[in-house]
C-alpha positions in Angstrom: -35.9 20.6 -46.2 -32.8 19.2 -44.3 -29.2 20.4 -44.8 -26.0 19.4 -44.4 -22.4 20.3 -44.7 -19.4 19.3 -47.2 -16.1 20.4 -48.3 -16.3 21.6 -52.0 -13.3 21.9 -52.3 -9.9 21.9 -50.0 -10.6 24.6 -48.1 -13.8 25.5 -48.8 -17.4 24.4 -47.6 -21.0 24.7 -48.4 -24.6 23.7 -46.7 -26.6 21.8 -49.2 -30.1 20.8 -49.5 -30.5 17.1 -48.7 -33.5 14.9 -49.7 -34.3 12.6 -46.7 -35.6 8.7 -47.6 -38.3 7.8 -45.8 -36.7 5.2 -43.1 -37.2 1.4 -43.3 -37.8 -1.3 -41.3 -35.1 -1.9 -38.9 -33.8 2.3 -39.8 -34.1 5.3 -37.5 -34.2 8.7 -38.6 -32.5 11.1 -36.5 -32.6 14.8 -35.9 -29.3 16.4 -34.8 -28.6 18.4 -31.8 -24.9 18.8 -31.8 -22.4 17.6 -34.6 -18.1 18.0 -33.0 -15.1 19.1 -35.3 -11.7 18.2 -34.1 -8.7 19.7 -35.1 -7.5 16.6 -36.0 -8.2 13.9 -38.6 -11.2 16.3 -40.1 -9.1 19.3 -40.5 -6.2 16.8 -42.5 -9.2 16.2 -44.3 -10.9 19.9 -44.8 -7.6 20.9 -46.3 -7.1 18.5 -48.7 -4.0 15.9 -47.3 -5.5 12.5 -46.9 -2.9 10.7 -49.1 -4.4 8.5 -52.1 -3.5 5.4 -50.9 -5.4 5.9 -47.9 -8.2 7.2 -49.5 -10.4 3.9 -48.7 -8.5 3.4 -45.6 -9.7 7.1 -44.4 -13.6 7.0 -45.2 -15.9 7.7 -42.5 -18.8 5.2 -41.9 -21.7 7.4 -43.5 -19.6 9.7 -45.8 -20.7 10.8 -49.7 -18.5 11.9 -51.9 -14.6 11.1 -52.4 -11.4 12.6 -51.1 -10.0 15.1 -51.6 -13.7 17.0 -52.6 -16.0 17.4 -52.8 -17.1 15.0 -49.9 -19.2 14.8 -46.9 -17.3 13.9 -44.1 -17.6 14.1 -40.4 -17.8 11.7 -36.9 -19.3 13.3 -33.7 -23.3 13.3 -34.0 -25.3 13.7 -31.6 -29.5 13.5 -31.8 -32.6 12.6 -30.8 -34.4 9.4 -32.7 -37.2 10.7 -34.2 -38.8 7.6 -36.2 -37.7 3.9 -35.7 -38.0 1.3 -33.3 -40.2 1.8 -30.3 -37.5 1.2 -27.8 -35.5 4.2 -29.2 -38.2 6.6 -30.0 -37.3 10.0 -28.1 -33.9 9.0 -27.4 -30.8 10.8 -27.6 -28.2 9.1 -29.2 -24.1 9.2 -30.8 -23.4 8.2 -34.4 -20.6 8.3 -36.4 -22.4 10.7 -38.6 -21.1 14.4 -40.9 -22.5 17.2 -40.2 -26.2 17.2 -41.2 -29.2 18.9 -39.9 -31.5 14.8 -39.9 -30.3 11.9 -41.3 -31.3 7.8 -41.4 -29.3 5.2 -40.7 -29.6 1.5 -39.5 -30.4 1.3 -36.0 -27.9 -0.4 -34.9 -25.2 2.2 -36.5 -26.6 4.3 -33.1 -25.7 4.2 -29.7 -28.0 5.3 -26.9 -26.1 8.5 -24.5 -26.5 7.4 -20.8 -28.7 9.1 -18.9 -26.2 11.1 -16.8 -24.1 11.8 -20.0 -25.4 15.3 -21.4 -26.1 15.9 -24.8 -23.7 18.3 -25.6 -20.6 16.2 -23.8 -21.7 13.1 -25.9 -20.1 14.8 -29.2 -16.8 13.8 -27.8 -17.9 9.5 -27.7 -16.0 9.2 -30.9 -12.9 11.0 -29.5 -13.1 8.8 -26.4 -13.4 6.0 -28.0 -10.3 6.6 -29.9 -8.8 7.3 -26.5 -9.8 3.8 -25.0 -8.3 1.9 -28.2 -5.0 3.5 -27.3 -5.3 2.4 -23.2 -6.1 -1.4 -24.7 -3.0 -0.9 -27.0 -0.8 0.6 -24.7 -1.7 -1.9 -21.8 -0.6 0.5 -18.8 0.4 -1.5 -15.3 -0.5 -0.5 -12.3 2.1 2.2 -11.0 3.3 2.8 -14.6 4.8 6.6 -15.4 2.9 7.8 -18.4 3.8 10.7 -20.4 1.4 11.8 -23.3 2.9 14.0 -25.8 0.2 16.6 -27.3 -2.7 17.8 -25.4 -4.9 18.3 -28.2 -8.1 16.3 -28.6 -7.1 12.9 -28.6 -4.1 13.3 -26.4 -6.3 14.9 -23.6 -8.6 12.0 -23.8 -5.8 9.6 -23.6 -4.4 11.2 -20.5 -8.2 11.6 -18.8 -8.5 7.5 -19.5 -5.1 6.6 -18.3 -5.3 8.7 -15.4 -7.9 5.9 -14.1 -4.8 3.0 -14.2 -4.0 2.6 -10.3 -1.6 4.4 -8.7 0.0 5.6 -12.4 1.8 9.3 -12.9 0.4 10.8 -15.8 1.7 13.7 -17.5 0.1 15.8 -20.0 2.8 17.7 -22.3 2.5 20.5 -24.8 4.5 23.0 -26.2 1.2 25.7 -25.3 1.7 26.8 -21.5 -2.1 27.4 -21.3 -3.2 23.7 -22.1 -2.4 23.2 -18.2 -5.6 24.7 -17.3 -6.7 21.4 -19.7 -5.1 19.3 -18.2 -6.0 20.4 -14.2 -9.5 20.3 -15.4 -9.0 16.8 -16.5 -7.2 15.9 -12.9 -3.9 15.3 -14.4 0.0 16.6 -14.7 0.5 19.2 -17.2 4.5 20.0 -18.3 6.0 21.8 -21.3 8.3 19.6 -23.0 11.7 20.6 -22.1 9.9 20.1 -17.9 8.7 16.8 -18.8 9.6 14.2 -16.4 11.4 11.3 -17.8 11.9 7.6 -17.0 8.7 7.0 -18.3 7.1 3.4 -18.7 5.1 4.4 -21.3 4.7 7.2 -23.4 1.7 7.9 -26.0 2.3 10.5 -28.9 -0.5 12.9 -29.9 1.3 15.9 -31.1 1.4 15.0 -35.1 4.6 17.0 -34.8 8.1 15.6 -35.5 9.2 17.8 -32.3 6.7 15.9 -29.9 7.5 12.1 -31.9 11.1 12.5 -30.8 11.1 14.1 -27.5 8.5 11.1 -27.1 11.6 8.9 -27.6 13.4 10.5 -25.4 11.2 10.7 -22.6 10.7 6.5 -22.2 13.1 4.7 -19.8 15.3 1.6 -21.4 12.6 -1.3 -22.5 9.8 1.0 -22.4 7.4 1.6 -25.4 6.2 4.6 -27.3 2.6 4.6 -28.7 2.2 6.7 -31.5 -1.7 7.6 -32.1 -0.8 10.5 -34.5 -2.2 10.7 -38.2 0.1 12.9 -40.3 -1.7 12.7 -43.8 0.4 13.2 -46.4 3.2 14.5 -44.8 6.1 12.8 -44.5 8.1 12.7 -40.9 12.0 12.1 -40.0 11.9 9.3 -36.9 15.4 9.8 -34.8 15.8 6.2 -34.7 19.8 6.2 -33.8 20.7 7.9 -30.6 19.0 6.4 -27.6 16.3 4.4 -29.8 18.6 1.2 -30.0 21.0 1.6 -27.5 18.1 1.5 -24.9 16.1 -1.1 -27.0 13.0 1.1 -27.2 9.5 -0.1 -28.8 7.5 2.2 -31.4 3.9 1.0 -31.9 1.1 2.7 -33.9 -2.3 2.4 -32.6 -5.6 3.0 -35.1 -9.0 3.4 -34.0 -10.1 1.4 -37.2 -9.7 -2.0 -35.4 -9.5 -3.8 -32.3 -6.3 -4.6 -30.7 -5.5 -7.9 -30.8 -5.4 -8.4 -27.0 -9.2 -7.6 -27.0 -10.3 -8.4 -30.8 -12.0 -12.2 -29.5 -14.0 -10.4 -26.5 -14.9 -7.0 -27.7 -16.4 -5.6 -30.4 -17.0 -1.9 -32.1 -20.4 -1.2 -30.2 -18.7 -2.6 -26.5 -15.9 0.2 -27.2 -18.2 3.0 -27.9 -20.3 1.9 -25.0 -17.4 2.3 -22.9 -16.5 5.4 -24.2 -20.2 6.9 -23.5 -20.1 5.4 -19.8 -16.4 7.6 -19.6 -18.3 10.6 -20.5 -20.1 10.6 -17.3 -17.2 12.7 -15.8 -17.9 16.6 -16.4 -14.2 16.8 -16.6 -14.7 16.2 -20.1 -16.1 19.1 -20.7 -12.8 21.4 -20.5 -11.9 19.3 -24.3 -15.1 21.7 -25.9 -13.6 25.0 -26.0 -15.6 26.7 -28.9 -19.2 26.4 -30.7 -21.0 27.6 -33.9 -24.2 27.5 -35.1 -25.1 24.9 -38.1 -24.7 27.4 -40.4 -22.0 29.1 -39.3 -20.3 26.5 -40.4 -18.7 27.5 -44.0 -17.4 30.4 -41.8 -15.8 28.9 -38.3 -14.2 25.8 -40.4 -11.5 27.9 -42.5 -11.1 30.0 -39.0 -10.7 26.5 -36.8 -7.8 25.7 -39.5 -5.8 29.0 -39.3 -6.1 28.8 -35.1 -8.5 31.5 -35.1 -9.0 30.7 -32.0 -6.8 27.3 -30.7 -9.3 25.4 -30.3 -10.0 21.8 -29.2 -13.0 20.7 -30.0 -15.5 22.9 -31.8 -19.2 22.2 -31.5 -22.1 22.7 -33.6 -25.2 23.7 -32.1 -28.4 22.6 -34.3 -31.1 24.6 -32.4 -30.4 28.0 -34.1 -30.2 31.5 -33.5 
């Protein structure tokens, strides 16, 4: 019997028995060895706040069940392809999938891990990917100073990607201290925000804090533009759009992983992005973004814990080989 995990209700979650269909033509059937929780966009939703109007907006590809409960929900899956087409028998592979111990899917919702990418890194593809929508959003220039406000999941990603741009100073910034041994690990700056450089070319928020979305504005030179990549819910957030925001004709742009940017939209597609994002993943750098795990079943447990900071983490992993 196979299991898997949902929210019952905000703030509470279950493993349930799930009944397996035998996989189709042109299906794979998957058996997972690591499933990722962020403490992000999955703990907005393990507490209850996706806002009803985005309820659509907000589904994940393979999620049962509606917001706010009880619903299966979850992104960051990584397995081995245990029925399906011959050329991806036996192969480890990231899908946008919740937490679930086997699961089919079409084979083309999967994407094959490189070779040098381990397993256990690969839970991250869907964070990266995120990461690379924001660089083709944000458009960084050679030599460009680049502050990225919030060195949680996302934002670290963001600053590994940009870090790449030629001849660019990137700064990491968070109001935590110890998110510099982050952002070393990753080979970047690391300030708190009242030592953040300013002057900045471009400036992407990850913070989902009020605090970090106008220091952000503050921190971008005349002309420049803000990027903001964080999803509050259903909370509601005060923009300081007097002070410097006009006076120095300042640009505030969302990005959203849910589409292409424009720029890119004719020549790229969904699977070229996540491809991208897997090659990325080659760096072990990456690694310093998985802070805790859990078993599978631990689960119901080290969700409610990962929501109340018990401890800070970044990204928590679920391991699916138990005990």
């Amino acid at each position: 019997m196979d299991h898997a995990f949902w929210l019952s209700a905000p703030g509470r979650g279950e493993i349930r028995p799930v009944d397996l269909p035998r996989p189709a033509d042109g299906e794979v059937l998957v058996r997972t060895l690591f499933s990722g929780v962020s403490r992000g966009t999955e703990l907005l939703v393990f507490h209850g706040a996706v806002p009803a109007n985005q309820r659509e907006v907000m589904r994940a590809p393979f999620q049962e069940g509606d917001f706010p409960a009880p619903v299966k929900y979850g992104y960051l899956n990584v397995g081995v392809v245990e029925q399906g087409p011959a050329e991806l028998r036996g192969r480890t592979v990231f899908c946008l999938y919740p937490h679930q111990t086997r699961y089919v899917v079409p084979a083309g919702a999967v994407t094959v891990v490189p070779d040098g990418v381990p397993a256990g890194r690969a839970v991250l593809a869907g964070t990266v990917e995120t990461a690379v929508n924001a660089a083709w959003d944000a458009a960084p220039l050679i030599g460009d100073r680049i502050a990225v406000v919030g060195a949680g999941m996302v934002g670290a990603c963001v600053a590994k990607v940009l870090s790449g741009v030629p001849a660019a100073r990137v700064q990491l910034v968070d109001v935590d201290p110890s998110r510099a041994d982050v952002a070393g690990a990753l080979g970047v700056e690391f300030a708190t925000p009242e030592r953040a450089l300013d002057g900045c070319d471009l400036v992407v928020h990850a913070s989902a804090s009020e605090a970090g979305l106008a220091r952000s504005l503050e921190l971008v030179a005349p002309e420049g533009t803000v990027i903001e990549l964080s999803w509050y819910g259903d909370r509601r957030v005060r923009v300081p759009l007097g002070e410097w925001f006009h006076s120095r004709r300042l640009t505030l742009r969302s990005s959203q992983v849910g589409t292409i940017p424009p720029a890119r939209r004719g020549r790229r597609d969904f699977a070229d992005r996540m491809a991208i994002a897997l090659e990325l993943l080659a760096d072990p750098g990456y690694d310093a973004l998985i802070t805790d795990e859990c078993r599978f079943d631990e689960l119901p447990v080290a969700l409610p814990r990962l929501a109340n900071s018990e401890p800070p983490s970044l990204c928590l992993r679920v391991s699916y080989r138990g005990p």
